[in-house]
BASE-632002 format. One record per residue: residue number from 1; residue in one letter; chain; x, y, z of N, C-alpha, C in turn. Coordinates in steps of 0.1 Angstrom, whole numbers, plus 5000, padded with zeros to 4 digits. Layout:
N
R num residu chaine  n.x  n.y  n.z ca.x ca.y ca.z  c.x  c.y  c.z
R NUM      A      A    X    Y    Z    X    Y    Z    X    Y    Z
...
This chain:
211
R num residu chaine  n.x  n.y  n.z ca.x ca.y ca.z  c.x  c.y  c.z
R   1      X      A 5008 4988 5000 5000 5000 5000 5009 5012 5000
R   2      X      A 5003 5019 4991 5008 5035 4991 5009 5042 5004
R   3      X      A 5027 5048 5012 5020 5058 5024 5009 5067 5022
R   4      X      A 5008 5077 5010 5000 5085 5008 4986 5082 5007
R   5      X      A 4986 5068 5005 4971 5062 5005 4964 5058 5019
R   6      X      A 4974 5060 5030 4968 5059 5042 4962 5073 5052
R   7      X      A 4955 5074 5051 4941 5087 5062 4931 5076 5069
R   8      X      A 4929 5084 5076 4916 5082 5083 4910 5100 5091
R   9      X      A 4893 5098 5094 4891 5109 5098 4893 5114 5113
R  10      X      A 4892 5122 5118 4892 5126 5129 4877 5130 5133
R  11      X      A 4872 5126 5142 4858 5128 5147 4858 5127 5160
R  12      X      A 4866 5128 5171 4864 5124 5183 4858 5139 5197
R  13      X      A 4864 5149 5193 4858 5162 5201 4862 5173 5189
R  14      X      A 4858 5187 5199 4859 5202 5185 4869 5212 5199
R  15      X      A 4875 5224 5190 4877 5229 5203 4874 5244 5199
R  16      X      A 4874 5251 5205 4866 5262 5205 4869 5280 5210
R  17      X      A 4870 5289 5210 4879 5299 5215 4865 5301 5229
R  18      X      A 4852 5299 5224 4849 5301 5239 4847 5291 5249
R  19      X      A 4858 5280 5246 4854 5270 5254 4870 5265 5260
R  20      X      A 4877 5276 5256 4893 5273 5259 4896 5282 5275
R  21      X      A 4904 5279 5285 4907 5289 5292 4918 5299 5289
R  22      X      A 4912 5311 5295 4921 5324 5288 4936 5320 5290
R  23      X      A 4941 5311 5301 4956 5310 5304 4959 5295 5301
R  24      X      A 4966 5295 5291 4974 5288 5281 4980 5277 5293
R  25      X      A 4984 5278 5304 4989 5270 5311 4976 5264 5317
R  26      X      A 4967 5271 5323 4954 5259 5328 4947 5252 5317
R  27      X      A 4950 5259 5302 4943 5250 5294 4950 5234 5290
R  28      X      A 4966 5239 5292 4975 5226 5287 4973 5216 5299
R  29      X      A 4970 5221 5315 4967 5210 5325 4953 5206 5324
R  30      X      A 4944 5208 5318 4932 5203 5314 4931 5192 5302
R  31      X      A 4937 5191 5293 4941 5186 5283 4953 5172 5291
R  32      X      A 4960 5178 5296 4972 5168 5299 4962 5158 5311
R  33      X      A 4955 5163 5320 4949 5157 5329 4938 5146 5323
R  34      X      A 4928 5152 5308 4924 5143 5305 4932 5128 5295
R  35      X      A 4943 5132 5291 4956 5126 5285 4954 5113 5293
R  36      X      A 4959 5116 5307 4965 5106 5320 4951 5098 5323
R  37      X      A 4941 5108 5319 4925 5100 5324 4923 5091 5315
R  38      X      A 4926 5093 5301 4922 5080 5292 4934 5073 5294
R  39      X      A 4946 5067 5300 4954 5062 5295 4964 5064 5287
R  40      X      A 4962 5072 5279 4973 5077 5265 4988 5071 5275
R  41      X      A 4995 5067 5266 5006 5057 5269 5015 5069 5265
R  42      X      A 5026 5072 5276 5040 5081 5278 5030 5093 5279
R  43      X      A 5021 5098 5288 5012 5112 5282 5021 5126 5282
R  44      X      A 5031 5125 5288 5041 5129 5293 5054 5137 5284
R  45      X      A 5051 5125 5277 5065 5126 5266 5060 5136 5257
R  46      X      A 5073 5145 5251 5077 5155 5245 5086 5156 5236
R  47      X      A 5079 5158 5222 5092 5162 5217 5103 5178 5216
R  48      X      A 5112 5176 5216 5121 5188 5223 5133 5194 5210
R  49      X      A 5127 5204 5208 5138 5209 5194 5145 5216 5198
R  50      X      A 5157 5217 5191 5169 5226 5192 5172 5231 5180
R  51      X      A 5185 5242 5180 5194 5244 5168 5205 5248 5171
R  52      X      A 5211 5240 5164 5228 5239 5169 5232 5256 5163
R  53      X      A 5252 5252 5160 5256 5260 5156 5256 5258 5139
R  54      X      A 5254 5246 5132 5252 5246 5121 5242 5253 5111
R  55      X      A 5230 5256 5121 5217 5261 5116 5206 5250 5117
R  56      X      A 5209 5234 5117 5203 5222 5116 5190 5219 5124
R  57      X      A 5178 5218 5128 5172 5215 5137 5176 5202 5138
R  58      X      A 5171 5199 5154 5176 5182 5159 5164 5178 5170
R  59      X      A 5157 5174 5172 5149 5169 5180 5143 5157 5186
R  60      X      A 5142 5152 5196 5143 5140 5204 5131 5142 5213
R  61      X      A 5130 5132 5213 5121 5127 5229 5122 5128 5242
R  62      X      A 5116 5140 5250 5120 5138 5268 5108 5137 5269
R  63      X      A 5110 5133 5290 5101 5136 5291 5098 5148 5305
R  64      X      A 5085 5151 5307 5083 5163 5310 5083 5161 5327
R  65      X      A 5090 5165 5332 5094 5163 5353 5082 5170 5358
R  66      X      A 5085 5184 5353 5073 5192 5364 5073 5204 5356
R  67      X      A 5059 5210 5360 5050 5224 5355 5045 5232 5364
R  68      X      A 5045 5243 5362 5041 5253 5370 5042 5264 5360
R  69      X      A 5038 5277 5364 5031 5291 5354 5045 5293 5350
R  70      X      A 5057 5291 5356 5071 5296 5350 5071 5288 5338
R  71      X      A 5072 5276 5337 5071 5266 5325 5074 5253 5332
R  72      X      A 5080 5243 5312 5077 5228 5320 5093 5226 5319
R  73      X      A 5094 5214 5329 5111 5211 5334 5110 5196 5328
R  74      X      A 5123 5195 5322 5126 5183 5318 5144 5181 5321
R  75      X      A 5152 5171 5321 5161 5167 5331 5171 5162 5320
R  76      X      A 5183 5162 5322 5193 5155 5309 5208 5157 5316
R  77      X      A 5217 5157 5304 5230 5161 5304 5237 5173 5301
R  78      X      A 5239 5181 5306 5244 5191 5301 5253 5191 5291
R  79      X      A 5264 5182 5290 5268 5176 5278 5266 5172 5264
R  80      X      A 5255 5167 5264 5245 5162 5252 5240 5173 5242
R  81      X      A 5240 5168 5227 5240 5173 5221 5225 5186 5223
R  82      X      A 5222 5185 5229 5210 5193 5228 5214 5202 5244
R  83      X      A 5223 5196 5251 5230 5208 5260 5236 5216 5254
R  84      X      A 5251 5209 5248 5258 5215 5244 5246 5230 5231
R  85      X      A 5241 5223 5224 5230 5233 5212 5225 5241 5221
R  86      X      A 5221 5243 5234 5214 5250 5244 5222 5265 5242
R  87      X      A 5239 5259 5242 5246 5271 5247 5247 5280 5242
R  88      X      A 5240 5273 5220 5243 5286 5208 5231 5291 5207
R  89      X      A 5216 5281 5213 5205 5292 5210 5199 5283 5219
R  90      X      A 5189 5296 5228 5178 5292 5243 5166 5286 5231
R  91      X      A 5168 5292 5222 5149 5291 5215 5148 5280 5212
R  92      X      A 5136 5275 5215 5132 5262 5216 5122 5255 5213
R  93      X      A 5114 5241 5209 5099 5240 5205 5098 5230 5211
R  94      X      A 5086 5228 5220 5084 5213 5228 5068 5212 5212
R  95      X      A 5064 5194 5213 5055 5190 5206 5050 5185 5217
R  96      X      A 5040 5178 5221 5030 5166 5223 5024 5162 5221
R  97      X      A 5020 5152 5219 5012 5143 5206 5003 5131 5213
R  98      X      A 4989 5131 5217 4983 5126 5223 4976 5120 5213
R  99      X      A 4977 5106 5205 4968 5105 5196 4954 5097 5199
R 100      X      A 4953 5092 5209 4941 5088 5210 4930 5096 5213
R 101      X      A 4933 5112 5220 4927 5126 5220 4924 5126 5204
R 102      X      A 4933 5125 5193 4935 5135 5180 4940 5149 5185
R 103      X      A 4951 5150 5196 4952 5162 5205 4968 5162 5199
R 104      X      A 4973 5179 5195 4988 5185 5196 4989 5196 5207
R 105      X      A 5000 5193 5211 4999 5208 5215 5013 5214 5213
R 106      X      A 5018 5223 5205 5030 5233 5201 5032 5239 5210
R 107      X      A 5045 5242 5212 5049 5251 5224 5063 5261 5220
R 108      X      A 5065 5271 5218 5080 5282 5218 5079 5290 5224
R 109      X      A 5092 5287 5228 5100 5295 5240 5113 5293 5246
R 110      X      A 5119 5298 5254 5130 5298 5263 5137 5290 5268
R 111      X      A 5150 5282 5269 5155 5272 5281 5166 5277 5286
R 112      X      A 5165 5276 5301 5174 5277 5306 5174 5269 5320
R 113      X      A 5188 5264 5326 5189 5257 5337 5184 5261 5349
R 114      X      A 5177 5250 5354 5173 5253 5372 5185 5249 5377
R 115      X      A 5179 5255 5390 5188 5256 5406 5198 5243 5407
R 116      X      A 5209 5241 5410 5209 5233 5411 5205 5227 5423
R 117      X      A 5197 5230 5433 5196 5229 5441 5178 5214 5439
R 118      X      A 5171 5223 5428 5161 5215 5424 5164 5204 5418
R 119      X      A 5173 5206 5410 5182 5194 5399 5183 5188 5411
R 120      X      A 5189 5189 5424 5196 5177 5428 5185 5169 5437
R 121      X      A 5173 5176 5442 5163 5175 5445 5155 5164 5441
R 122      X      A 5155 5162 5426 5144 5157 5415 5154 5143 5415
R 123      X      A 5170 5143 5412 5178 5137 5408 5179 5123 5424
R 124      X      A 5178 5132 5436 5170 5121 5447 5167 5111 5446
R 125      X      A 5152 5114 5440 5140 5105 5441 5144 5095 5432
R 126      X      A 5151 5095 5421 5154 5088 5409 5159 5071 5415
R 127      X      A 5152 5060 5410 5153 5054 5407 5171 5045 5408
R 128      X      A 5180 5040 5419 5194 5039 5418 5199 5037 5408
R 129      X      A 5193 5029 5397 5197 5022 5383 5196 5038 5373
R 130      X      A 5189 5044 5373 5183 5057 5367 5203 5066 5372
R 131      X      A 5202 5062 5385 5211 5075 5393 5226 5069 5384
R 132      X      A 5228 5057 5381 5237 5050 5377 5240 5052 5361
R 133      X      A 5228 5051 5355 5239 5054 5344 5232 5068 5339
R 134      X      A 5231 5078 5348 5238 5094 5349 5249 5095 5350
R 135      X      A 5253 5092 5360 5268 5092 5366 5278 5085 5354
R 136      X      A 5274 5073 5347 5287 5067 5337 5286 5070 5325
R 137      X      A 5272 5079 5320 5273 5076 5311 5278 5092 5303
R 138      X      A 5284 5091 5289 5291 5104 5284 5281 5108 5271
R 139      X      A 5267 5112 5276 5256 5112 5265 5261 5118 5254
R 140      X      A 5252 5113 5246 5258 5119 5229 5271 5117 5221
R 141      X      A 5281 5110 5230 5295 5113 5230 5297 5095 5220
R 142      X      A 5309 5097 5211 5307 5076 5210 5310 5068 5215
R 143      X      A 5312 5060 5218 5316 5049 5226 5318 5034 5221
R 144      X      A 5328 5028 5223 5332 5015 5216 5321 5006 5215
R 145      X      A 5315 4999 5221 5305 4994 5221 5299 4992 5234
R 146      X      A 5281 4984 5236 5275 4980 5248 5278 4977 5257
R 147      X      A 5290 4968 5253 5294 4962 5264 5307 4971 5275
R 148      X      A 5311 4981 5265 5318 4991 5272 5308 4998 5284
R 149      X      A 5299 5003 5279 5289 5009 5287 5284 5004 5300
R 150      X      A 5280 4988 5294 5276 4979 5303 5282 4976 5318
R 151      X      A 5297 4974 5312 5309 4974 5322 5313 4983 5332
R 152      X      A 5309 4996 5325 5310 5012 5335 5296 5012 5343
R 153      X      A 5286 5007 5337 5273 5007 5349 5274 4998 5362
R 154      X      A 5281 4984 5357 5285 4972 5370 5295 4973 5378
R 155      X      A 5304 4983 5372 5316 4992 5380 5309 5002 5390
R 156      X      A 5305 5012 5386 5295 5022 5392 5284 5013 5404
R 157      X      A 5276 5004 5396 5268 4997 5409 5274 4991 5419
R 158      X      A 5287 4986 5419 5297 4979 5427 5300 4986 5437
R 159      X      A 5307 5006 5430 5310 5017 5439 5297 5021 5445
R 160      X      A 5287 5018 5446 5280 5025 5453 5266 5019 5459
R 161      X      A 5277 5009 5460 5264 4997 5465 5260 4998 5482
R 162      X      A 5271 5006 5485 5266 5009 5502 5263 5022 5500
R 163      X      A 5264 5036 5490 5256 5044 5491 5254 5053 5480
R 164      X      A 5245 5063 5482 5237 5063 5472 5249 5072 5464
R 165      X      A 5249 5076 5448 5256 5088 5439 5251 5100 5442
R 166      X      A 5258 5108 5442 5256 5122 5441 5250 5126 5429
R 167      X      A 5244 5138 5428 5245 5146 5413 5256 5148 5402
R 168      X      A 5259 5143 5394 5264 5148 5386 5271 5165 5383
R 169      X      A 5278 5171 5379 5283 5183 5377 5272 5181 5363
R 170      X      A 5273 5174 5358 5272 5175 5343 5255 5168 5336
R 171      X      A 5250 5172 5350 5237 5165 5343 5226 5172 5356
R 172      X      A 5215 5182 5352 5206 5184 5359 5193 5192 5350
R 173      X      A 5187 5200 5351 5170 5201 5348 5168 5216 5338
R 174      X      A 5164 5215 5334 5162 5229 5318 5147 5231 5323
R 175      X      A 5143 5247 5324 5129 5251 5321 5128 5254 5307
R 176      X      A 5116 5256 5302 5112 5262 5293 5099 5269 5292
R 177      X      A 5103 5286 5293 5095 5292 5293 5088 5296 5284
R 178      X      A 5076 5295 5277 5070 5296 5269 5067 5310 5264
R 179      X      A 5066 5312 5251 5068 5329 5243 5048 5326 5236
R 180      X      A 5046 5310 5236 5038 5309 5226 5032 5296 5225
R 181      X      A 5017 5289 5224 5013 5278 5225 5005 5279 5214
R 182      X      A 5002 5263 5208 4994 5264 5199 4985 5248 5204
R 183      X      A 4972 5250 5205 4963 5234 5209 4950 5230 5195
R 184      X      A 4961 5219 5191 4954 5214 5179 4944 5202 5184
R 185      X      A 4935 5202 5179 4922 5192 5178 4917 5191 5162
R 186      X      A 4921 5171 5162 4917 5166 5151 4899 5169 5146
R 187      X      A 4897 5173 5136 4882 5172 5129 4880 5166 5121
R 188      X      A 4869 5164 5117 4865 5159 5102 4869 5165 5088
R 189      X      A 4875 5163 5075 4874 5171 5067 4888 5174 5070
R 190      X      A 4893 5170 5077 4906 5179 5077 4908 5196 5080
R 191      X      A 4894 5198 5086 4885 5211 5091 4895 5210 5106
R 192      X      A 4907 5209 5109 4907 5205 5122 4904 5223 5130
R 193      X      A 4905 5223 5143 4906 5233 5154 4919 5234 5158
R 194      X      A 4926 5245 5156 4933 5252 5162 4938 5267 5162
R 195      X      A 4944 5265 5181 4939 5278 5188 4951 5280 5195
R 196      X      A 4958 5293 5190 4971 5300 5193 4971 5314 5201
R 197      X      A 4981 5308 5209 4979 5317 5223 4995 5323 5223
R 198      X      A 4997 5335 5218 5011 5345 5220 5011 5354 5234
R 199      X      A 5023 5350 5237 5027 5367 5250 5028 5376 5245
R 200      X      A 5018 5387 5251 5018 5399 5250 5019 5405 5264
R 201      X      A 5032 5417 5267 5033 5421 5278 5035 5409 5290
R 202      X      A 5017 5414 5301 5024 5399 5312 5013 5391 5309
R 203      X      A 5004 5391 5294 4993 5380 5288 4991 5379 5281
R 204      X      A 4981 5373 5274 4981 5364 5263 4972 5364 5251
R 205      X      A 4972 5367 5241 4963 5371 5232 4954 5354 5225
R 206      X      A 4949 5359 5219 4945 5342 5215 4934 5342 5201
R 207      X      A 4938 5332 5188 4935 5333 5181 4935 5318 5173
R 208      X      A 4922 5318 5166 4923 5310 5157 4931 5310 5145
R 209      X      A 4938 5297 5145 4946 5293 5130 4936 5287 5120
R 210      X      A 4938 5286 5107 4930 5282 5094 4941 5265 5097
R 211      X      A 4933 5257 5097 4938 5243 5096 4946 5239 5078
């Protein structure tokens, strides 16, 4: 079968400018809360764009730690290609992609590092195995093969089998503050809804896009 020969319609809800809340951040926890209510599998996950120094966009999968009106925090290596791309440009685009909704939601804006104080906070709670290969691992970077890797994690669990790792120097939490949101909803016809919310001053303007 042809890719191009594959559609189907969208028919499941509509979305509406008087049925949106005026703040862009209570509307994305309304959305994300019904996400977690049906189940949608990783509801969390995010895709996360950058642009290096080449001009290249590069974008990967995180996922999203914590939200509040400042923006949403997501956790990594400072090292990693999308740290290191941090340092040539803050501007940023998170996606989400809820498809059992027919739900998007676009996001541009800002990143820059939290406290380390929260990093090391969040970096706590983590999972020992999770804390483990933070500590060994040289993200983005190459490495001979698995079993190299593998070797430095059973080294690492050995060292620290009577207590826990510390934080990393080189690995803790990015906000992103948001300049701009866009919340798409699938329709019929390819008629879809969506509704773009820009900063203006200390709020938010809001307008329909032509699908």
């Amino acid at each position: 079968m042809k890719i191009s020969a594959l559609r189907r319609e969208y028919s499941r809800m509509s979305l509406s400018k008087q049925e949106i809340d005026p703040d862009p951040f209570r509307q994305f926890h309304i959305w994300l809360n019904q996400a977690i209510e049906v189940r949608v599998e990783d509801a969390t996950a995010m895709s996360f764009s950058t642009v290096g120094s080449s001009g290249m966009p590069s974008s990967r999968i995180v996922l999203l730690k914590e939200l509040d009106d400042q923006g949403f925090v997501f956790f990594t290596s400072y090292e990693s290609r999308k740290g290191e791309e941090l340092l040539v440009s803050n501007k940023v685009a998170l996606l989400f992609y809820w498809k059992e909704l027919e739900r998007q939601v676009r996001i541009s804006g800002v990143a820059g590092k939290i406290s380390r104080h929260e990093s090391a906070s969040y970096f706590n709670t983590r999972p020992l195995e999770s804390k483990l290969s933070a500590v060994i691992s040289p993200q983005s970077q190459p490495v001979p093969d698995r079993k190299w890797l593998e070797s430095k994690w059973e080294e690492a669990k050995l060292k620290y089998e009577l207590k826990q790792p510390e934080i990393p120097d080189t690995w803790g939490g990015y906000r992103v503050k948001p300049i701009g949101f866009e919340f798409f909803q699938g329709r019929e016809y390819r008629l879809h809804d969506r509704i773009r919310y820009q900063r203006q001053n200390k709020g938010w303007t809001v307008d329909r896009l032509a699908p």
